[in-house]
C-alpha positions in Angstrom: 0.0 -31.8 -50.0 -3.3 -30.3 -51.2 -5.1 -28.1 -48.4 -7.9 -30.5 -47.7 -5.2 -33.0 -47.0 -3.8 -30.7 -44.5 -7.2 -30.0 -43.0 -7.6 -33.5 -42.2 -4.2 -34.2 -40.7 -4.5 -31.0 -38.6 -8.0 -32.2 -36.9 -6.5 -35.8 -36.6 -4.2 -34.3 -34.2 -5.9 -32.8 -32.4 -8.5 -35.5 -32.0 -5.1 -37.7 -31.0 -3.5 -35.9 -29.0 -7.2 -35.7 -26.4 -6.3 -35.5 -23.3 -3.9 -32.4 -23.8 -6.1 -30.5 -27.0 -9.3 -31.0 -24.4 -7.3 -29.4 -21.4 -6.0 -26.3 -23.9 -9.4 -26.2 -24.9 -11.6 -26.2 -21.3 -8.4 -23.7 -20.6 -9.2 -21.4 -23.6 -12.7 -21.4 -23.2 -12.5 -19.9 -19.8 -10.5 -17.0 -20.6 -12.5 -15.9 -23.0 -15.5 -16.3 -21.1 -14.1 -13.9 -18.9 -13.0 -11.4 -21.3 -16.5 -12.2 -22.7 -18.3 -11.1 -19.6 -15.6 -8.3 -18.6 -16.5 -6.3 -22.4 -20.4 -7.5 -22.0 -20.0 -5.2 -18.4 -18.6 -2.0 -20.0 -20.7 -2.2 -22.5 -24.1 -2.2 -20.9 -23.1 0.0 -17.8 -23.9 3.3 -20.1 -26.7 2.0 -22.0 -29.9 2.8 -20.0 -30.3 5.6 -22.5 -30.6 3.1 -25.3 -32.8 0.9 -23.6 -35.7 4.0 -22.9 -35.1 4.8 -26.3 -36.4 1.3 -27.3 -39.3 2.3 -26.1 -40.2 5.7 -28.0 -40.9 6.6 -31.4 -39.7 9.9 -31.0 -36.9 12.3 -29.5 -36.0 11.5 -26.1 -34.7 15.3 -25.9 -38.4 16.8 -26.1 -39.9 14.3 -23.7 -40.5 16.4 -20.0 -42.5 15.0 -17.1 -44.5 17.8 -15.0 -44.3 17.2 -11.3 -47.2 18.2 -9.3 -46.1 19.6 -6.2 -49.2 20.9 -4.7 -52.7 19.3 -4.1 -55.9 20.3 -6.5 -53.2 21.1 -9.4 -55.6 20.9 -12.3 -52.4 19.9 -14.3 -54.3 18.9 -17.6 -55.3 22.8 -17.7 -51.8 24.0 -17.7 -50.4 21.5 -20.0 -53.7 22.4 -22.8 -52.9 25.8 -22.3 -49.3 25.7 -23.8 -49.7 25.5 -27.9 -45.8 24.0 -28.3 -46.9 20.6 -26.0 -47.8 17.9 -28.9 -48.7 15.2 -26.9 -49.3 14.4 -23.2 -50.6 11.7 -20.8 -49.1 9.0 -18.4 -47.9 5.7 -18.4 -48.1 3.2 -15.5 -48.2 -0.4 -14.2 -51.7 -1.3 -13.4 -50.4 -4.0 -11.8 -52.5 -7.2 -11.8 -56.1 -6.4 -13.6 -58.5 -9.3 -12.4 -61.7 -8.3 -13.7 -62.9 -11.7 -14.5 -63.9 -11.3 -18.0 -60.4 -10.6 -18.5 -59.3 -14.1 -17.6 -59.4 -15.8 -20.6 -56.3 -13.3 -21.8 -54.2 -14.7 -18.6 -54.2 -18.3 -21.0 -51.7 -17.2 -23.0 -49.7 -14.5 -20.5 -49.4 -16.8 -17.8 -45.4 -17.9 -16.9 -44.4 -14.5 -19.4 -44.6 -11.4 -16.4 -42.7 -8.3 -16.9 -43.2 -6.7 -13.9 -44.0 -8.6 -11.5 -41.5 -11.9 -10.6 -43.0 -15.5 -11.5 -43.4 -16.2 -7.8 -45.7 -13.7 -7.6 -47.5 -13.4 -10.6 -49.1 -16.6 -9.6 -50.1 -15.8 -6.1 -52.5 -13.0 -8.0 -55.7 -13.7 -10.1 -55.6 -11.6 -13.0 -53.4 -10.1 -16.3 -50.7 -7.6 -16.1 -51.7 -5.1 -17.5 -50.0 -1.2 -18.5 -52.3 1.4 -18.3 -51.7 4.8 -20.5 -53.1 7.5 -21.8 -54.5 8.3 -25.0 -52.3 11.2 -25.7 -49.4 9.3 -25.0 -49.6 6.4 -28.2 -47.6 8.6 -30.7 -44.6 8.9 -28.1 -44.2 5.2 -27.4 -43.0 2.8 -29.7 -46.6 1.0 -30.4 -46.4 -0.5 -33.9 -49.2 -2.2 -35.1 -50.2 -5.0 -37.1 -53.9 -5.0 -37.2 -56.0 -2.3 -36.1 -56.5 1.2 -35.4 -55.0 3.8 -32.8 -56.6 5.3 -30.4 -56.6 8.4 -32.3 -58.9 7.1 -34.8 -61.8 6.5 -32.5 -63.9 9.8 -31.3 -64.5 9.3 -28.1 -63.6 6.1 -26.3 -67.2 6.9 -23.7 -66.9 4.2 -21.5 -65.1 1.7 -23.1 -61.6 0.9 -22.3 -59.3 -0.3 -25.3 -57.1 -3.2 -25.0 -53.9 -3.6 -28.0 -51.9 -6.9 -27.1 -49.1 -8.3 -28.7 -49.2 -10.5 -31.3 -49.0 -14.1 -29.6 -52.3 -13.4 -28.7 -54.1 -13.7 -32.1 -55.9 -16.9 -32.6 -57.5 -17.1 -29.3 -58.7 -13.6 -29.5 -59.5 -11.5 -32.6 -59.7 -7.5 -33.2 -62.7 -6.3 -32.2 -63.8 -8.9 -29.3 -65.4 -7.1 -26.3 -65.5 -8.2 -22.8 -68.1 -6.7 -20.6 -68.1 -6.7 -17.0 -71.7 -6.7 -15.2 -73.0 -5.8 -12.1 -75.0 -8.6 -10.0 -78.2 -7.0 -11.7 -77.2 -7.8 -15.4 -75.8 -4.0 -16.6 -72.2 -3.6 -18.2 -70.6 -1.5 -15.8 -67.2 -1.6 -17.8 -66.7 -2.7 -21.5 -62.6 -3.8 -22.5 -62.8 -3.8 -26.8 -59.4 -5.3 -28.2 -58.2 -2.9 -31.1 -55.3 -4.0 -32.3 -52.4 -6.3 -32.0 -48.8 -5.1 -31.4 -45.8 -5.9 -33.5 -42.9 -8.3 -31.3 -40.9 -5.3 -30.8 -43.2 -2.7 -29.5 -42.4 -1.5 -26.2 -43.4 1.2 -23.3 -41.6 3.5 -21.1 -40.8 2.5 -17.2 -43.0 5.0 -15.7 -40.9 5.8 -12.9 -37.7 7.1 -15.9 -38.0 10.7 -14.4 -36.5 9.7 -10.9 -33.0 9.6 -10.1 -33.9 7.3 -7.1 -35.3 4.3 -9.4 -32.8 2.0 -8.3 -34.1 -1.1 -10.8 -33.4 1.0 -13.9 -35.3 -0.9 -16.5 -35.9 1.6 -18.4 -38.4 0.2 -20.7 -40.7 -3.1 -20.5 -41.2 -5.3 -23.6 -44.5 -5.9 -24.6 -44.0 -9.7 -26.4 -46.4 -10.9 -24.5 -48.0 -7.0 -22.7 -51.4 -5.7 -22.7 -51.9 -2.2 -23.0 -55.2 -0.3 -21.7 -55.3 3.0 -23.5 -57.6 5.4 -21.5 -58.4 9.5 -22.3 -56.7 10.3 -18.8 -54.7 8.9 -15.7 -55.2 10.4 -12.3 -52.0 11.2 -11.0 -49.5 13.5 -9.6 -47.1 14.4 -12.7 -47.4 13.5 -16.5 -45.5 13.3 -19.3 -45.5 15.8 -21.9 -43.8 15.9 -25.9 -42.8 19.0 -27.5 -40.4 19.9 -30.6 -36.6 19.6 -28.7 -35.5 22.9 -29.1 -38.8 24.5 -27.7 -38.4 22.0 -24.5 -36.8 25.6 -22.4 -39.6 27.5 -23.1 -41.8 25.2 -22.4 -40.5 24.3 -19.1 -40.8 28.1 -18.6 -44.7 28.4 -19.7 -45.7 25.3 -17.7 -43.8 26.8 -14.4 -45.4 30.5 -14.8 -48.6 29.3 -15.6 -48.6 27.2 -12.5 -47.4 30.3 -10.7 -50.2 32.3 -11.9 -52.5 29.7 -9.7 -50.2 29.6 -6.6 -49.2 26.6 -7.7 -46.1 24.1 -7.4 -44.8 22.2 -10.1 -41.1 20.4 -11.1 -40.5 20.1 -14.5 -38.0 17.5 -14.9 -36.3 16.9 -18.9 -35.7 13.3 -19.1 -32.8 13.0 -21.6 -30.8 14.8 -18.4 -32.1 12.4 -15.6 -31.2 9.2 -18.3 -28.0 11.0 -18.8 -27.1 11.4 -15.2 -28.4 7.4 -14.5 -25.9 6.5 -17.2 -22.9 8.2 -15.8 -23.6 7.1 -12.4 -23.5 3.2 -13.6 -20.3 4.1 -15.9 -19.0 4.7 -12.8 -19.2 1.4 -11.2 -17.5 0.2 -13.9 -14.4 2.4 -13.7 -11.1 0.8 -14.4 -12.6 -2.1 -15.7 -11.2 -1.6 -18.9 -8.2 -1.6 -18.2 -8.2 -4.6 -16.1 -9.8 -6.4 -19.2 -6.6 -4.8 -21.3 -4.0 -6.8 -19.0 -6.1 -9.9 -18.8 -6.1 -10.3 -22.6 -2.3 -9.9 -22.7 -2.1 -12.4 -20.1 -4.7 -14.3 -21.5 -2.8 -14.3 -25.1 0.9 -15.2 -23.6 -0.1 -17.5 -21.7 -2.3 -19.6 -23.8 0.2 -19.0 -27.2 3.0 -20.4 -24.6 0.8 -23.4 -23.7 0.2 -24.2 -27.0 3.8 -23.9 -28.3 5.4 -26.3 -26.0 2.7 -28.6 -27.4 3.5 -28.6 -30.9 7.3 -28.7 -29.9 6.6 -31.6 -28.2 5.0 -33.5 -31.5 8.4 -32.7 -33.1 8.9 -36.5 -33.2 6.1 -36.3 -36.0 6.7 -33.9 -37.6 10.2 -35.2 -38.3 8.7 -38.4 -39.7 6.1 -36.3 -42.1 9.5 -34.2 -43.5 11.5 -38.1 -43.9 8.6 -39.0 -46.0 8.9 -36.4 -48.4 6.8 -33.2 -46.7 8.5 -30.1 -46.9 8.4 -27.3 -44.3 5.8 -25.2 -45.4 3.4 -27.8 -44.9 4.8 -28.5 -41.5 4.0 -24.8 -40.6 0.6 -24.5 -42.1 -1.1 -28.0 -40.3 0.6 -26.6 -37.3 -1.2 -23.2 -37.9 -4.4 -25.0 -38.5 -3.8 -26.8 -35.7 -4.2 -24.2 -33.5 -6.7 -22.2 -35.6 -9.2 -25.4 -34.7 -8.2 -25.2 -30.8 -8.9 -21.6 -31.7 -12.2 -22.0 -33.0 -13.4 -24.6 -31.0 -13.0 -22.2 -28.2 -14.8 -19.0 -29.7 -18.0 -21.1 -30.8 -18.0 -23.2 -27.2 -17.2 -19.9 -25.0 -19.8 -17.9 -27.3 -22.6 -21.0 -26.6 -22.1 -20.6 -22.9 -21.9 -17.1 -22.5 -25.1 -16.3 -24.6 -26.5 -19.4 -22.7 -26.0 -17.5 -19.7 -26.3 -14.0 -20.1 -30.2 -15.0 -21.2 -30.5 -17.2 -18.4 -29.2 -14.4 -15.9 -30.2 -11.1 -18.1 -32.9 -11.8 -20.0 -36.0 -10.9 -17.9 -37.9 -9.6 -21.1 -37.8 -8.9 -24.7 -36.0 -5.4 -24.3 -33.2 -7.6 -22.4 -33.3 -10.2 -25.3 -32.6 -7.5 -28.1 -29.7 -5.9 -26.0 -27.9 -9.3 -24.9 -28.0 -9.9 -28.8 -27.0 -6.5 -30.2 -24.1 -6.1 -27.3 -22.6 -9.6 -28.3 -22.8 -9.0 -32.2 -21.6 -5.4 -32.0 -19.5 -5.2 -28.9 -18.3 -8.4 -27.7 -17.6 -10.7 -31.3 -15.8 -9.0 -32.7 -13.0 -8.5 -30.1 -13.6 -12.4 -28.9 -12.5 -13.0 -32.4 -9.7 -10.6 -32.8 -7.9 -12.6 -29.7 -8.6 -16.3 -30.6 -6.7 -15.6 -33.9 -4.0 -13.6 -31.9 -3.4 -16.5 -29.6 -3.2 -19.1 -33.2 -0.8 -16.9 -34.9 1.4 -15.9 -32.1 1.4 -19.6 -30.8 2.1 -21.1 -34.6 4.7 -18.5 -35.0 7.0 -19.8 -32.3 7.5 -23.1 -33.1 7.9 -22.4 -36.9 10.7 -19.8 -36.2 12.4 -22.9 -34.2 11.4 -25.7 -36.9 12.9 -23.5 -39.4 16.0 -23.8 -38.2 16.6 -27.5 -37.8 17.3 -30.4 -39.7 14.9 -33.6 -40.1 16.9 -35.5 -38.2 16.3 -33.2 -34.8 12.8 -33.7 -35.4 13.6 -37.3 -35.4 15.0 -37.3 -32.4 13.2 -34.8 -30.8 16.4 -32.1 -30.0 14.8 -28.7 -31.2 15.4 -26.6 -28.4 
């Protein structure tokens, strides 16, 4: 019988024999959902490291944030005065921006919030909007597609720059201003768009240096994001970028020369709070390996035995295939086929779902939508795979070892056991 044949004879079996191939296959699909969503929990519990790295362009073990303990710190001294500090700045969630002019941009961002939840994101006026500081662009991971960075401009005066992502282009171009004016007619504040962002660009959670930030996001996507890039932000710590191996004695410098002031400052190396975060959520997580190890033994004799007895129980037709002139090794390859379909029926259904729902559940932003994605391909496939064709050879091996041994006539009559 030529393989094709076979092919065809396996999925007619299965498409006769309903009832019970529908019930092995709702039965396989949940087991490996649950393996699916067991290895999809140990693999993102340590990966809050990887998901503030998707948002920086360079070394997470030279980035430092410099707390200001003490009021009147004039903290951008301190940092200037330190030669081995290549960058500096802050990054932080303006929240909801509603200068009217800026209305036009909420068009296209409206139903897309990263911050703030849908509910209420429409109980503001306004964009969401991330506001950072100049010196800060070369640390993030800002890729653009048209325009220039803030670098290349002099002095920014009085005007604020805007980059947005990509999906805005068409409605607004590079270049477009939007003034704000006073009741007498005078721009009091002047937003020019200078770029667009590539899909992928994304910015630090601002609040990555504490220990306490319980939500742990880590980074924000910026698919649909608006970014105001301004020379400084007012506030009570910034980040800082130096060469990793010079991040001790800068730490050092940065504490002294507050000293010198009578001055109090933290200096706080983010690799070792993401580091800490990481293991605290490994943690939660703890023996759930192993559990996951027993399951898919379980998971793999139970369904092999399940679907054993059912091709011992289509004895009967097989007999009547071998009286007509079919020998036994095509017996025992439909009947692996057989299986290998209930096999990978199962993987593609199981996969549907899961992705279906991990995006539904997970995937608050883009940064979300890239790890669900890499986490299935690299963590989660493979092993999915690995099982389904455990469960069609160990359940095709069975009854062949038993077919083996008999005659067609206790096929016929159905004594194989």
């Amino acid at each position: 019988m030529k393989f094709k044949s076979k092919l065809k004879v396996a999925l007619d079996m299965c498409i006769n024999d309903k009832w019970k191939f529908r019930a092995a296959l709702i039965t396989t699909v949940a087991f490996l959902c649950i393996v699916m969503q067991i290895i999809y929990m140990t693999s993102t519990s340590g990966i809050y490291k990887s998901r503030v790295n998707m948002a920086l362009s360079k070394d997470i073990e030279g980035l430092l944030y410099v707390e200001f303990k003490s009021d009147d710190v004039n903290g951008k001294e301190i940092i200037e005065s330190i030669p081995e500090i290549e960058n500096y700045g802050n990054v932080y969630f303006a929240g909801m921006n509603s200068t009217p002019v800026l209305k036009k941009l909420r068009e296209v961002q409206e139903g897309h919030q990263t911050y703030y939840s849908r509910k209420e994101y429409e109980e503001y006026e306004g964009v969401e909007t991330v506001v950072m500081s100049k010196g800060m662009w070369d640390v993030m991971n800002l890729k653009l597609t048209e325009g220039k960075k803030p670098s290349e401009y002099d002095t920014l005066g009085n005007d604020t720059l805007i980059y947005l992502s990509e999906v805005y282009r068409g409605k607004i171009s590079c270049g477009d201003t939007f003034e704000q004016q006073n009741i007498k007619g005078e721009t009091v504040r002047r937003y020019v768009v200078a770029g667009f962002l590539n899909k992928k660009s994304a910015i630090i959670d601002s609040m990555i240096y504490s220990t306490g930030n319980s939500e742990k996001k880590g980074s924000y996507s910026l698919k649909y994001g608006i970014v105001e890039v301004v020379p400084t932000v007012n506030s009570d710590g910034m980040y800082v970028y130096c060469e990793p191996k010079d991040c001790e004695a800068v730490s050092d410098k940065i504490e002294t020369a507050a000293a010198l002031n009578d001055d109090i400052v933290r200096v706080i190396k983010i690799s070792s709070v993401i580091n800490y975060m990481d293991r605290e959520s490994k943690k939660s997580t703890k023996g759930l390996f192993e559990v996951a190890v027993v399951f898919v033994l379980f998971m793999v004799v139970s369904l092999s035995f399940n679907q054993t007895c059912s091709c011992i129980r289509q004895s009967g037709t097989y007999g009547i295939w071998m009286a007509n002139g079919l020998d036994k090794k095509d017996v025992n390859e439909i009947i692996f086929l057989k299986n290998l379909y209930s096999s990978v029926f199962s993987m593609i259904l199981s996969s549907a779902l899961m992705m279906a729902l991990w995006h539904k559940f997970y995937c608050t932003n883009m940064i979300n939508h890239m790890i669900i994605n890499e986490v299935f391909t690299k963590k989660v496939l493979a092993p999915a795979v690995l099982i389904s064709l455990a469960v069609s050879v160990i359940s095709s091996a069975a009854p062949v070892i038993i077919f083996n041994k008999k005659q067609t006539v206790d096929y016929l009559r159905g004594g194989i056991l």
